[in-house]
N, C-alpha and C positions, 0 to 999 in steps of 0.2 A: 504493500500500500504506500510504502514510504515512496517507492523510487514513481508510481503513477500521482502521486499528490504535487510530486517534485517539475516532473511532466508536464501538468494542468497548469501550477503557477509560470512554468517558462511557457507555455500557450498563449497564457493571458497576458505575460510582461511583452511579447514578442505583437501580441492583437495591439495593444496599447501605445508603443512603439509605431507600428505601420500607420497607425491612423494619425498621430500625433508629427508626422513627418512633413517638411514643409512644401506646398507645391508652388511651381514657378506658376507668372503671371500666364507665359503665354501657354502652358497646362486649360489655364483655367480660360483664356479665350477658345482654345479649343473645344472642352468641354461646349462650352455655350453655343457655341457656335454645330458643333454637332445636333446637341437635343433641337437646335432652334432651325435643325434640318438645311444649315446653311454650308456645312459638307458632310462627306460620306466620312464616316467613323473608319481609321482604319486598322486601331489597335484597342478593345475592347480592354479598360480598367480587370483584372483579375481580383473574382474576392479576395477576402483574405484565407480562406482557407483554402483556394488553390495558387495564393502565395506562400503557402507555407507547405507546397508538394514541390516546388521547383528543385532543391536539393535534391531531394528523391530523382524529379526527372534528370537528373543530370549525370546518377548512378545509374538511371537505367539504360543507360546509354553506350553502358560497359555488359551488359546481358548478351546475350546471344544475339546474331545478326536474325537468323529465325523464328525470335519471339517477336522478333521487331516489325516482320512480313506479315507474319500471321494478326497479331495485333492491328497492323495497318490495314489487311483485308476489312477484319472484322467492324473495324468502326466506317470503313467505307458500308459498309452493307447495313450498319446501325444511322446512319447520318440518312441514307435512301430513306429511312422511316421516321424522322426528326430524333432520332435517339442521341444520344453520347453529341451533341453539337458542340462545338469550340474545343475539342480533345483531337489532340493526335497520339502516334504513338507513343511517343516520350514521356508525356503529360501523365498518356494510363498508367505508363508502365510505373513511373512514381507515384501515382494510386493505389496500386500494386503492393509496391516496395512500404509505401507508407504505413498500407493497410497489415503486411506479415508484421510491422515494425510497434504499432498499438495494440494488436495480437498479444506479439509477447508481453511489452504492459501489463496490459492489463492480466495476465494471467503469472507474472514473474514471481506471484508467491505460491503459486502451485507445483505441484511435483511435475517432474521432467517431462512427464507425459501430459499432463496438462497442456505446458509453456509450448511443447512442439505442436499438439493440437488447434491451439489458439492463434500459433503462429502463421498455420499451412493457412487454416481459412481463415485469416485475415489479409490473406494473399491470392489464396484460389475465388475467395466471393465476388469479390471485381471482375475478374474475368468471369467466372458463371454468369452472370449477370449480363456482359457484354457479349458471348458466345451466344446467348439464347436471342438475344435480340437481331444477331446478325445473322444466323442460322432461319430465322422466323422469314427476315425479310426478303434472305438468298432460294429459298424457298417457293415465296409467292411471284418473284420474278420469275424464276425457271418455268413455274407454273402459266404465266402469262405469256410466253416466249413463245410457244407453238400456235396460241392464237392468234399471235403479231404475224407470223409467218406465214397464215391462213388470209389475214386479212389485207396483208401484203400483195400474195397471191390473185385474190378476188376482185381487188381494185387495178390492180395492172391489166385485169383481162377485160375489165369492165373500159378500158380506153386508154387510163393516166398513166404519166410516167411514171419511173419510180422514184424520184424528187417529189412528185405530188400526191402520190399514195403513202413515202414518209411523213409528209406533210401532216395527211388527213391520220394517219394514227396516232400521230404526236400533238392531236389537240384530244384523243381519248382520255379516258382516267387510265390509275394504273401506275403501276410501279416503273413499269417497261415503258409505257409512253411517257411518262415524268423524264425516263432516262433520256430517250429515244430526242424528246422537245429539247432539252438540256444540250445535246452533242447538235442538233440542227442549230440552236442560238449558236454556241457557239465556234460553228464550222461558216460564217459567214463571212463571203469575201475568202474561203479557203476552200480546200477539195476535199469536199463533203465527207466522200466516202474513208479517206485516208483520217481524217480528223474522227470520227465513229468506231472505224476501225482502232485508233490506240487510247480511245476511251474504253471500248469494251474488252482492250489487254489490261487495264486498269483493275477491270472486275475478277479476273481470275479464272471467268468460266469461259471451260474451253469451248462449250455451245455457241454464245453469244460470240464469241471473236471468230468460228468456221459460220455463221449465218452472215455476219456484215461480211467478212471477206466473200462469203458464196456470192451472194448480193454484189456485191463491187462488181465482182468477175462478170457475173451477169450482165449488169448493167453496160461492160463495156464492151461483150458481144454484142450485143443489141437485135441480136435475131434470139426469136422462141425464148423469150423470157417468160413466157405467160408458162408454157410448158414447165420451163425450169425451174420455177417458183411455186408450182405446185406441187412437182417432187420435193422438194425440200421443205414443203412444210409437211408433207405427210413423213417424211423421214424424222423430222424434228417434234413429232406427233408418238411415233412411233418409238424416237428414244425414248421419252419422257415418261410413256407407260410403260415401258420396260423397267426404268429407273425407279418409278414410283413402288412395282411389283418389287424389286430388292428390297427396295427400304422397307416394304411391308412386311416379309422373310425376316430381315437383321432383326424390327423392332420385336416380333416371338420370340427368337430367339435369344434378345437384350431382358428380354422380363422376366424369364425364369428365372434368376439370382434374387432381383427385389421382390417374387413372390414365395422364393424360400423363405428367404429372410423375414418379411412382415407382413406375410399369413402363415404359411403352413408351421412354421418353427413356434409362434408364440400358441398357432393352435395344439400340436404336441405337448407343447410344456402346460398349457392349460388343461389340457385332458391326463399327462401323466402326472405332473406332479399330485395331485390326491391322492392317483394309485401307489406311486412310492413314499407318500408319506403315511399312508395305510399298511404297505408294507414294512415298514422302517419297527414301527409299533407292537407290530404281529413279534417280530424278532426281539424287542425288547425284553 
């Protein structure tokens, strides 16, 4: 208790400090000048509680170059859904580090097992957290992805080009059209397809970066695209319920352990322990 009491006060001397700090004049014409929407804001004030991760981010920077990829996917696919906004991977990864770091705190007067307990998930809950929102959102893109291809498809053969059938998808809802409108802003005045294309390397999935490339390709044959555009969305139809069928295999397979664990094992121990403690008795 000593050493998290010791902790709280340096929080609060260090909270006290930050805010008692003096700010320049032209600080404070900016300021005003931002809320008063007389320019764009281009470096957001940080509270103070993610002034007081920067340390942290600055160790996480010594981590593994592959927590740093994987982290940076994940909050691209969390940002797609307004999640984790104004975090990069640095930032988490010092959330991370901070989070193992109040962990042990708070647990430093418990036994070893305890302190490592408290430590892991004060380090793994951040990330669970971030994983689950990224996975949610990578998800319902994939899912949206062969109907863009469908609809891609449908519009090309109905007349328009495929500039004007990206068009009309990219004022759709949707994750995929959100992205799709996104990469049209801002591929203008540049070559569309080339600008789309290392946006959707951005994303990680290897679907979406062989559909804008097939598409490109397409587009610069310029014969039988209508044809071509229809195989590939039925291919891209066709992975996807494939992919879904595994996922639905893994997830059976993923459950058996949490329904030993929290049915079957505490139904046993409910139904025997009576019996052996009936037996325990007999033998007495």
């Amino acid at each position: 208790m000593a050493i998290l009491a010791a902790f709280l006060v340096a929080v609060l001397i260090a909270a006290l400090l930050y805010e008692m700090l003096p700010v320049t004049a032209s600080v404070r014409v900016e300021q005003y000048e931002t809320v008063a929407g007389l320019r764009q804001s281009a470096q957001v004030k940080l509270p103070f509680w993610r002034a007081m991760l920067l340390p942290f981010s600055r160790l996480g920077r010594y981590l593994p170059a592959s927590l740093a990829v994987s982290t940076r996917r994940q909050l691209y696919w969390a940002h797609r859904v307004g999640a984790w906004l104004g975090w990069d991977e640095a930032s988490f990864t010092g959330l991370r580090l901070a989070g193992g770091v109040l962990g042990f705190l708070l647990t430093a007067s418990s036994s070893i097992g305890i302190v490592v307990t408290g430590t892991v998930l004060g380090w793994w809950l951040p990330g669970m957290m971030l994983a689950g929102r990224a996975r949610r959102a990578e998800r319902a893109f994939r899912r949206e992805l062969p109907d863009v291809a469908h609809l891609l498809s449908m519009l090309v053969s109905a007349g328009l080009s495929v500039d004007q059938a990206l068009e009309r998808i990219a004022a759709q809802r949707g994750l995929a059209a959100g992205w799709l409108a996104e990469g049209l802003a801002q591929s203008r005045g540049q070559r569309r397809m080339e600008v789309l294309l290392r946006r959707a390397e951005e994303t990680g999935l290897v679907e979406l970066v062989n559909f804008v490339a097939q598409v490109g390709e397409m587009e610069r044959a310029g014969t039988g695209v209508e044809k071509l555009l229809d195989g590939l969305a039925q291919d891209m139809s066709t992975a996807y319920r494939a992919e879904a069928l595994r996922r639905a295999k893994v997830v059976g397979s993923q459950l058996i352990l949490p329904i030993l664990a929290f049915y079957l094992l505490p139904y046993l121990v409910a139904i025997g322990a009576p019996m052996v403690a009936s037996m325990l008795r007999l033998f007495q």
